[in-house]
C-alpha positions in Angstrom: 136.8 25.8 -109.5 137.6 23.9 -112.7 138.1 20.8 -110.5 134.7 21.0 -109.8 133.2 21.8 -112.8 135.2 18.7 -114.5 134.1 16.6 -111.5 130.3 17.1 -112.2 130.8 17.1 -115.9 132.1 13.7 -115.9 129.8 12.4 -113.3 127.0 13.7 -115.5 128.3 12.4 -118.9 128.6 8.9 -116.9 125.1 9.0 -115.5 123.8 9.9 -119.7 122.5 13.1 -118.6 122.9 15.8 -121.1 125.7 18.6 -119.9 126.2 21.7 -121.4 128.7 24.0 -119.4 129.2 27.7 -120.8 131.4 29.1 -117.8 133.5 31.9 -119.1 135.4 33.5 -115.5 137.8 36.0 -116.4 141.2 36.2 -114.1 140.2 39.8 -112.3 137.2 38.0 -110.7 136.6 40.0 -107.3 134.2 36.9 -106.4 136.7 34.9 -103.8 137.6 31.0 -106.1 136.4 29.3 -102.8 132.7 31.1 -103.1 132.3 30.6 -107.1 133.5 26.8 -105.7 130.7 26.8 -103.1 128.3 28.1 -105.6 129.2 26.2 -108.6 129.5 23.0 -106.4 126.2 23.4 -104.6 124.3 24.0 -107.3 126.0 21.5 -110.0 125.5 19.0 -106.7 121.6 19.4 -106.1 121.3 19.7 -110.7 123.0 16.4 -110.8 120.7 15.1 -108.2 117.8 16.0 -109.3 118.6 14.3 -112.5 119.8 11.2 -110.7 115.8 10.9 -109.4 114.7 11.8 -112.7 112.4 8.6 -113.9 111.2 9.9 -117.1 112.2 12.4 -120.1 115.2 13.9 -121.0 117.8 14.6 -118.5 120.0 17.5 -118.5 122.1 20.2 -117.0 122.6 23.7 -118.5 124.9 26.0 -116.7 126.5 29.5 -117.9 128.5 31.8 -116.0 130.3 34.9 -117.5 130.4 38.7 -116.8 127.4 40.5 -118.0 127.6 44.5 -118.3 130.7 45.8 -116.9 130.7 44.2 -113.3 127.9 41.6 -112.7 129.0 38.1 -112.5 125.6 35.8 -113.8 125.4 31.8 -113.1 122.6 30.4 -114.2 121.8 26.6 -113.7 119.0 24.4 -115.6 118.3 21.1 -114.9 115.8 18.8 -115.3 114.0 17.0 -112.4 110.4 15.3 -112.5 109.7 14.7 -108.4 107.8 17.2 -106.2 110.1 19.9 -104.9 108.8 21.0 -101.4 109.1 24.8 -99.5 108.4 25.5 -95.9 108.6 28.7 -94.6 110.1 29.9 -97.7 112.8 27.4 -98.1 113.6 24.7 -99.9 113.0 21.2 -98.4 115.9 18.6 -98.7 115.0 15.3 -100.8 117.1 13.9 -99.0 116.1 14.6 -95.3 113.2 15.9 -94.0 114.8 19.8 -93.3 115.6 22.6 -94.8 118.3 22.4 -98.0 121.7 22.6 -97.0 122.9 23.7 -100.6 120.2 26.5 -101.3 121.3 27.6 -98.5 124.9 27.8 -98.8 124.1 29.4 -102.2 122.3 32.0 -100.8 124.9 32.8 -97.8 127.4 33.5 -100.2 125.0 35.8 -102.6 124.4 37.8 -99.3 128.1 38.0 -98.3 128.1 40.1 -102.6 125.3 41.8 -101.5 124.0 39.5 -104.7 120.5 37.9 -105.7 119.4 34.6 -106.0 116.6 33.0 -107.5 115.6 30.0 -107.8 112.4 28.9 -110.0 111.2 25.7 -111.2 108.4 24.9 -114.0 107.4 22.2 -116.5 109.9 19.5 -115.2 113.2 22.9 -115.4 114.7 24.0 -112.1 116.6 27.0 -112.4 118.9 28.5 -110.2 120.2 32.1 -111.2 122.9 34.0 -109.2 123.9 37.4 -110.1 126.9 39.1 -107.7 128.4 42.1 -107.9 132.0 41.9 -109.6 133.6 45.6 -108.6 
């Protein structure tokens, strides 16, 4: 998990977009490593992206993960992005194909597998991609 979040923290830094990572996981997560991986590397992945398209403004990518309450694990993602983000049916369209995303997707299989919530919510040039799962 830390591999990951290093990886896209240097890619980031290297590409001058803006990073600020706040991802506090304590040791007793009941989240499985490999599904705060998936989740953390899907959503760093398509946050990066965006920013990569990005022709104008600042670029940037917020993230903060910790325990909230007693046993709710909270990720939330901000980037920036300045492109047209497309939905059919409900679900995002890839930019990079013409089909449904492959990382929302992923992101949501593993809030299901928590019985978790995702949302995802974009506005004034911010995506944001919040994940709240169950940590008992």
């Amino acid at each position: 998990c830390n591999a990951i979040i290093q990886y896209y923290y240097n890619l980031a830094l290297a590409k001058n977009i803006k990073v600020d990572l706040q991802i506090e996981l304590p040791e007793n997560l009941k989240v499985a490593e490999e599904d705060i991986s998936i989740l953390l590397g899907n959503i760093l992945e398509n946050a990066l992206e965006a920013c990569e398209r990005q022709t104008h403004g600042e670029k940037f990518i917020f993230a903060k993960a910790a325990i909230i309450g007693n046993d709710m694990l909270a990720l939330t993602v901000k980037n920036s992005f300045d492109h047209e983000i497309n939905k059919q049916e409900g679900n995002f369209i890839s930019s990079k194909r013409d089909a449904k995303g492959i990382g929302t997707n992923s992101i949501q299989s593993v809030a299901e597998r928590y019985d978790g919530i995702v949302k995802f919510s974009h506005a004034n040039g911010v995506f944001e991609t919040s994940v709240l799962l169950p940590n008992s």
